[in-house]
LOKENU-60104 format. One record per residue (C-alpha): residue number from 1; residue in one letter; x, y, z. Coordinates in steps of 0.001 Angstrom, whole numbers, m for minus. Layout:
<nodes>
NODE    nr   rest        xx        yy        zz
NODE   NUM      A         X         Y         Z
...
</nodes>
This chain:
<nodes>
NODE    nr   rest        xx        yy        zz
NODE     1      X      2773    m42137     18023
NODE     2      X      5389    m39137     19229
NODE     3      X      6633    m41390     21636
NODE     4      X      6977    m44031     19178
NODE     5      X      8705    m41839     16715
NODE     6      X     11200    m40667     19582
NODE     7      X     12165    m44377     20407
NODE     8      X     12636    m44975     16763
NODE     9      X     14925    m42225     15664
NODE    10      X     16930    m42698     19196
NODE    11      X     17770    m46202     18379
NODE    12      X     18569    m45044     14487
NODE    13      X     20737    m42183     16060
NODE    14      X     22500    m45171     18651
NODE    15      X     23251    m47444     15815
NODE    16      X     24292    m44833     13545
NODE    17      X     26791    m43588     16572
NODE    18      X     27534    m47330     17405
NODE    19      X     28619    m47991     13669
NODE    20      X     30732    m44854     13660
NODE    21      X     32582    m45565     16851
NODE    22      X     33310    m49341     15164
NODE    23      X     34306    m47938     11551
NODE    24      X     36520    m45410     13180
NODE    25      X     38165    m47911     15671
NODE    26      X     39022    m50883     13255
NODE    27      X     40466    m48290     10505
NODE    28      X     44514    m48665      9528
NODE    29      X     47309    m46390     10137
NODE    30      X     47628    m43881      7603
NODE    31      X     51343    m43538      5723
NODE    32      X     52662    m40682      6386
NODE    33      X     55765    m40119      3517
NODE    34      X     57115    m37908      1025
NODE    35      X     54670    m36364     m1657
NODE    36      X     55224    m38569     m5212
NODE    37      X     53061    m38749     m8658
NODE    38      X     50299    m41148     m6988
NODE    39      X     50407    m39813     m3162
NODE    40      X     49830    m35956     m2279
NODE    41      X     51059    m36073      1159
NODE    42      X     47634    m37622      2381
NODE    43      X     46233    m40358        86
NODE    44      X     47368    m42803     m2979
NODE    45      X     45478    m41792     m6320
NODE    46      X     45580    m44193     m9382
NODE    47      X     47077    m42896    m12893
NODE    48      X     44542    m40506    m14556
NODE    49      X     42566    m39569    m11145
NODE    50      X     40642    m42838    m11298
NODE    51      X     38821    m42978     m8300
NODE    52      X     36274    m46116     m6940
NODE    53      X     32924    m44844     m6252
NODE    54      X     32397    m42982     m2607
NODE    55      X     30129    m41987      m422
NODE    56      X     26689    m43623       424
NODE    57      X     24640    m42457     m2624
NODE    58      X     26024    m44697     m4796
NODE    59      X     26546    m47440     m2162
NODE    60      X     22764    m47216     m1472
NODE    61      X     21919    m47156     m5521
NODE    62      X     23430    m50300     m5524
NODE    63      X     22045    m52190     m2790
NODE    64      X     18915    m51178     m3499
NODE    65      X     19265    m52318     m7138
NODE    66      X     21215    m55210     m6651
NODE    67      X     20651    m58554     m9297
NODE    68      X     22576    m61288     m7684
NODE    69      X     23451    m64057     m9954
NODE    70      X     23012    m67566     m9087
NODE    71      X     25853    m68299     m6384
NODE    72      X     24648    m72127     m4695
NODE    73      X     27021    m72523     m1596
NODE    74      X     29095    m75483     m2325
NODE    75      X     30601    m76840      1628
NODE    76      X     31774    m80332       392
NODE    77      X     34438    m79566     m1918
NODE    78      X     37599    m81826     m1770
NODE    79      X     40903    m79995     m1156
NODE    80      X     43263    m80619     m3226
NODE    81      X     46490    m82692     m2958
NODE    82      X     49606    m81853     m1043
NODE    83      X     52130    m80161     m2799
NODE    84      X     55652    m80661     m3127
NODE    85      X     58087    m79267      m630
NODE    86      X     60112    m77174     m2643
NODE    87      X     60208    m76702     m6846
NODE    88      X     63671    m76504     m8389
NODE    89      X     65310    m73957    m10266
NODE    90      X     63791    m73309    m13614
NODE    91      X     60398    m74748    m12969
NODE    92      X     57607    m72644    m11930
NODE    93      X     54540    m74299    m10285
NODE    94      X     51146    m72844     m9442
NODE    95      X     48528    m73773     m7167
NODE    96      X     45124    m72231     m6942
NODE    97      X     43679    m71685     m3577
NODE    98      X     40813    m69315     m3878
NODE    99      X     39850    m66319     m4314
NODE   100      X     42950    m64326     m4738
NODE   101      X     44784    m66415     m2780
NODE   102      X     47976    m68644     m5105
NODE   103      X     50733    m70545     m4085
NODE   104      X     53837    m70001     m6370
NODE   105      X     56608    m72275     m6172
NODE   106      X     60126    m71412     m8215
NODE   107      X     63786    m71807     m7195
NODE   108      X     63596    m73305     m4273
NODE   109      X     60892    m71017     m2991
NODE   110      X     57346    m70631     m1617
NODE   111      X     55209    m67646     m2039
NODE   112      X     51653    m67142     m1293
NODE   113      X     49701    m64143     m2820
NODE   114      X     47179    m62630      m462
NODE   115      X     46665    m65956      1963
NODE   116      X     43103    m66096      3300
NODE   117      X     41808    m69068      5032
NODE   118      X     39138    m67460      6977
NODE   119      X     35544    m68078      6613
NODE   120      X     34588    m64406      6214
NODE   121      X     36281    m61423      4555
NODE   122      X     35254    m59054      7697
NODE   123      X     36935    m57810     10781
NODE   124      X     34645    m60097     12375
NODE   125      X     33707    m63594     11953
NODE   126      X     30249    m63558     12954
NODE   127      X     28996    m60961      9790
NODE   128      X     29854    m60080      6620
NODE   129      X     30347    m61579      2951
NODE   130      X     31374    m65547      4003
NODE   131      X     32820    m68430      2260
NODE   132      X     31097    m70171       m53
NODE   133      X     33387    m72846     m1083
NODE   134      X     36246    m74079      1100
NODE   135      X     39756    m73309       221
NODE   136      X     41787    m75407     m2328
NODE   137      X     44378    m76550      m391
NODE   138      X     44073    m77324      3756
NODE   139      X     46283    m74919      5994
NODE   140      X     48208    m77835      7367
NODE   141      X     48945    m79141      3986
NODE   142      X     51146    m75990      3174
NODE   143      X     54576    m76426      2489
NODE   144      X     56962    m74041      4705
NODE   145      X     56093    m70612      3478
NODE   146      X     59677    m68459      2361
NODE   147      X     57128    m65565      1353
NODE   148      X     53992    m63405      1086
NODE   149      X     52794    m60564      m940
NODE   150      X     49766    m58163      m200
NODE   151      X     47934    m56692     m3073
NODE   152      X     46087    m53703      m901
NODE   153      X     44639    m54086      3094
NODE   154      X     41149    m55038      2122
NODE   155      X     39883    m57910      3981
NODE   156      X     39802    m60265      1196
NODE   157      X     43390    m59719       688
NODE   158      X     44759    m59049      3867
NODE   159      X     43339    m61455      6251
NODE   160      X     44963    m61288      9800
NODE   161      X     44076    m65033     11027
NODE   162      X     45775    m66409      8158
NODE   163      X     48668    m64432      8506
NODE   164      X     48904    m64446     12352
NODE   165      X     49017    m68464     11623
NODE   166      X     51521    m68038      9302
NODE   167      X     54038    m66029     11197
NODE   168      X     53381    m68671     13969
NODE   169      X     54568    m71650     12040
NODE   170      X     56906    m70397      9178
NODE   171      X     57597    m66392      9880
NODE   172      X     57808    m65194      6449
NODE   173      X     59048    m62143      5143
NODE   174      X     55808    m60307      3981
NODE   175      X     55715    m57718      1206
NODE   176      X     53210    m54892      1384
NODE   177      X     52218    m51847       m72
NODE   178      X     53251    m48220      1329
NODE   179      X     51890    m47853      5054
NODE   180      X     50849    m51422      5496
NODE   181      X     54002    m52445      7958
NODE   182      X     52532    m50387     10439
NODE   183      X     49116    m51504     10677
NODE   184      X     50827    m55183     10963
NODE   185      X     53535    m54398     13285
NODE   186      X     50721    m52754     15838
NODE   187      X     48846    m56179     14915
NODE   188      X     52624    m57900     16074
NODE   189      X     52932    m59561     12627
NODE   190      X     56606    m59530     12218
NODE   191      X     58833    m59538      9082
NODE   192      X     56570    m56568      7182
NODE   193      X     58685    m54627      4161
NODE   194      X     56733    m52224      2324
NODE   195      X     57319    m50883     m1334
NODE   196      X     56253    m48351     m3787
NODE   197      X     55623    m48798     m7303
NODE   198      X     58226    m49921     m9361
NODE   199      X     60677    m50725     m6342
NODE   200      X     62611    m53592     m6772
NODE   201      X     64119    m55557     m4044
NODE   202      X     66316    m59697     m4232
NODE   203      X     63977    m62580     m2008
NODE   204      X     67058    m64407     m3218
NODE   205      X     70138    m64820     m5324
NODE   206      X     68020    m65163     m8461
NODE   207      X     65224    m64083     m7668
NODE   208      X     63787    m60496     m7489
NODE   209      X     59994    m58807     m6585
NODE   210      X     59408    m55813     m7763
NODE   211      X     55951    m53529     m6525
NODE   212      X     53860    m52071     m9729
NODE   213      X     51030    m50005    m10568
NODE   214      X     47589    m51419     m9957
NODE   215      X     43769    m49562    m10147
NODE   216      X     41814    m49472     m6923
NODE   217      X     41843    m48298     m3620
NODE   218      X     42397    m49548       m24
NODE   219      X     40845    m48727      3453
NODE   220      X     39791    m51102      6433
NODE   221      X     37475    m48642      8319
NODE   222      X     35757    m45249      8187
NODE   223      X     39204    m42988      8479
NODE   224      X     41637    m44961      6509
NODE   225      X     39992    m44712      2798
NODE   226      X     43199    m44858       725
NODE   227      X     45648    m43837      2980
NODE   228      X     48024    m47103      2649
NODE   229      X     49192    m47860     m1443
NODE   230      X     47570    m50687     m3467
NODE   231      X     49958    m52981     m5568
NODE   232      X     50415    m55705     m8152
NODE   233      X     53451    m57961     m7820
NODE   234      X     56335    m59192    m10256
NODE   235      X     58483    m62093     m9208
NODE   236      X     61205    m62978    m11560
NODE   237      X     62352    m66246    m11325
NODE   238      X     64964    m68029    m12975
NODE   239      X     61933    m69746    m15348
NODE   240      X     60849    m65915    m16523
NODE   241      X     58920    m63584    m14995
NODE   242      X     55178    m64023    m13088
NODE   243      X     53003    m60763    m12201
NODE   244      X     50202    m61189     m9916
NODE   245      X     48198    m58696    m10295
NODE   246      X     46029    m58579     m7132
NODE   247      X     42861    m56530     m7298
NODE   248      X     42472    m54066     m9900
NODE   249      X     40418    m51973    m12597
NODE   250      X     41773    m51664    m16022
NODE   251      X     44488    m48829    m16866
NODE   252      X     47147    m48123    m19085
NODE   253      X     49788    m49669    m16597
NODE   254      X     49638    m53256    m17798
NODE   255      X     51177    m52185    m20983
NODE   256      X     53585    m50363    m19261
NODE   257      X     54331    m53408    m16815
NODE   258      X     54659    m55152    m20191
NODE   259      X     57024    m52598    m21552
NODE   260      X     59304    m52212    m18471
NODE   261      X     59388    m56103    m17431
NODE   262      X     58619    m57920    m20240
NODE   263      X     58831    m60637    m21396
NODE   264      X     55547    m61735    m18980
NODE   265      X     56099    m65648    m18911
NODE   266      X     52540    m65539    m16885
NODE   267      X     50129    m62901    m15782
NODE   268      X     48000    m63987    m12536
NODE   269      X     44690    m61475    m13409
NODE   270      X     41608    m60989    m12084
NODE   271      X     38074    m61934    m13832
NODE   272      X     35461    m61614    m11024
NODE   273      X     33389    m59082     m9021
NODE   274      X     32697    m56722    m11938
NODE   275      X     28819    m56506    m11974
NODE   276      X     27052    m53795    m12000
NODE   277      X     30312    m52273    m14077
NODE   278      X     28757    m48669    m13614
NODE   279      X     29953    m49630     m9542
NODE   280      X     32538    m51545    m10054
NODE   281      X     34360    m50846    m13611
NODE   282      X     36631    m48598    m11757
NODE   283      X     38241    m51093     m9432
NODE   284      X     38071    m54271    m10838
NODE   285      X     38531    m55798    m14017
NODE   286      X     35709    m57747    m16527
NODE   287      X     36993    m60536    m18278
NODE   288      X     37170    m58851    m21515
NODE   289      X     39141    m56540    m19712
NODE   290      X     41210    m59312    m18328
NODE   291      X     41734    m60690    m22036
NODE   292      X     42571    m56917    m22980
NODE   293      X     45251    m56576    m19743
NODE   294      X     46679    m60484    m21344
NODE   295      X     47353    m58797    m24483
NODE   296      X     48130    m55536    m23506
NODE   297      X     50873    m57525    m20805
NODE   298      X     52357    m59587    m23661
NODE   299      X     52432    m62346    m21445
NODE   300      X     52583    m65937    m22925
NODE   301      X     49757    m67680    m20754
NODE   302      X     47202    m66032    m18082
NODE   303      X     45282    m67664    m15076
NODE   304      X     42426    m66506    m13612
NODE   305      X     41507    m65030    m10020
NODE   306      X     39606    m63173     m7745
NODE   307      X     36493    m65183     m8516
NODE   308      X     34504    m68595     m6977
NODE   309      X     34853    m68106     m3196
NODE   310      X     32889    m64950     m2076
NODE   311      X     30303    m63096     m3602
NODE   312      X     31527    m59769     m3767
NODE   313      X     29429    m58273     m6518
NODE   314      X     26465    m59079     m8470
NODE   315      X     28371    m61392    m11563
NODE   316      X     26976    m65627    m10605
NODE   317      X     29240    m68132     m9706
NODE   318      X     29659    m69483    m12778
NODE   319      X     29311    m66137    m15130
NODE   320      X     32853    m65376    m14903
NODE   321      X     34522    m68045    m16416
NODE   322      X     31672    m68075    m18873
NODE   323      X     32477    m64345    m19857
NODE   324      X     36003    m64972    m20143
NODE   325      X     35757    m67822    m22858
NODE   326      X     33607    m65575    m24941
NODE   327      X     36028    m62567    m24768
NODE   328      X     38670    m65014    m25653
NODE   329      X     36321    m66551    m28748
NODE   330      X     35633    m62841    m29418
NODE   331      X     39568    m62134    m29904
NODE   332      X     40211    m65511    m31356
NODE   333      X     42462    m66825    m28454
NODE   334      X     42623    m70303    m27525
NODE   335      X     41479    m71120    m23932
NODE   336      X     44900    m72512    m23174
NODE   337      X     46098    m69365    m23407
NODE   338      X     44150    m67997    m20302
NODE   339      X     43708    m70895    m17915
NODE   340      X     40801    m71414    m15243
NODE   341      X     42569    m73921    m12326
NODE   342      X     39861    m75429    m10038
NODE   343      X     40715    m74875     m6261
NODE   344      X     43464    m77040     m5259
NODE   345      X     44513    m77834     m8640
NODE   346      X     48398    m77286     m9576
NODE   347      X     49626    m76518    m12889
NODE   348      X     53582    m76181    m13784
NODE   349      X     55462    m74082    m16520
</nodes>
């Protein structure tokens, strides 16, 4: 029995060693930058001290409690159709992808938000949370791609296949948060700019992104946690202005991105991955929250993300869309006014 005992804890010590070794080696670059009012010289903090939950307590309380909602894997869905080549000026048309993956077409632009085409969101293809429906649109079908902006270095929003593939055929100029650039020039993924919150830079003659406050956290490893800045994203186009929200808990900064860029023509926002809320309130929004952030915004028309494609938390495939039409019944708002796009689908304003 002592010698079984040994073997045991050996192989828990080896594992536990082995893991540590791989969490250390696939974390980020940290940014290293002047002190400001959401980074102290070491990490990015959200408004109020917000902070996602840490450590492996509450990990552990979770997966030992976890009630998964009904999530069938659905393989055979059709993509959707090609879309055009380019949009002219004053038009502004969306098409869903998945998860939080959109591709916005204004001006005589292309933009994708957070591009993943991979089958898992992991730094390896072989484990970790996988696809359950295929994307919207095929790779190949893509129109040339002018530009890309990264909500935070997760691996559901930063996905280096896609955007090694995308460098290959189109090189794009891609938009990051603070410290990002580095972790993809070392990964020799060219054209990187990186902003802080509220920055402001032109993509074009009429047409300017600016960087704004969003609620969560980033880290790709076991020395990184929150040591490169988490965004949302404002493009204002010639048609009015579109935020894309990215990943994100609920916080007074969608009024303020109201205040300071309004008029919203439409808000991209978030509705999945919010069960148990007690885990995940903090980072990422319910849809009554969603509906609150639409109103709060003073945006004209949302569409939904961040839900459909990986099961990231313990909310069903089908529960958040369901939640959102009752918080819009429960405010007495149309469901035009917050539209659900099925992957590959394109919609035009």
């Amino acid at each position: 029995m002592r010698r079984y005992l040994f073997w045991a804890l050996s192989l828990l010590v080896l594992l536990a060693a082995g893991g540590l070794i791989v969490g250390c080696s696939i974390s980020a670059p940290k940014y290293r930058g002047p002190v400001s009012d959401h980074f102290d010289g070491e990490t990015f903090q959200n408004a109020g001290g917000v902070r996602a939950q840490e450590g492996v307590g509450p990990l552990l309380k979770w997966m030992l409690h976890r009630d998964k909602g009904a999530w069938p894997e659905q393989p055979d869905l059709l993509p959707g159709p090609r879309p055009p080549t380019r949009v002219g000026r004053g038009q502004v048309r969306v098409t869903f992808v998945n998860h939080g993956t959109f591709l916005l077409q204004f001006d005589s632009l292309n933009v994708l938000t957070d591009p993943i085409w991979s089958e898992r969101t992991s730094p390896y293809q072989w484990m970790g949370p996988k696809r359950l429906r295929p994307p919207g649109l095929r790779f190949d079908d893509l129109p040339p791609i002018d530009a890309v902006v990264i909500s935070h270095n997760h691996y559901d929003h930063l996905d280096l296949n896609t955007l090694r593939r995308l460098a290959t055929r189109d090189q794009p100029r891609i938009f990051v948060g603070l410290g990002i650039k580095q972790f993809l020039d070392e990964e020799n993924i060219p054209n990187a700019t990186e902003l802080d919150w509220w920055q402001v830079l032109p993509l074009s003659p009429t047409v300017q992104l600016t960087a704004v406050p969003a609620q969560h956290f980033s880290g790709r490893g076991l020395r990184d946690r929150d040591a490169t800045l988490w965004a949302g994203w404002v493009l204002g186009t010639a048609r009015g202005n579109v935020y894309y929200a990215g990943d994100t808990g609920y916080g007074a900064f969608f009024k303020q991105i109201g205040q300071r860029l309004g008029p919203i023509e439409l808000a991209i926002l978030p509705i999945g991955a919010y069960w148990p809320a007690w885990f995940m309130a903090p980072i990422h929004i319910s849809p009554a929250q969603a509906v609150q952030a639409h109103q709060d915004l003073g945006t004209r028309r949302s569409i939904a993300t961040h839900f459909g494609t990986f099961q990231l938390a313990d909310d069903g495939l089908t529960e958040p869309v369901t939640d959102l039409r009752k918080a819009l019944r429960a405010k007495n708002l149309a469901d035009s006014v917050f539209l659900v796009l099925p992957e590959g689908a394109g919609w035009t304003m």
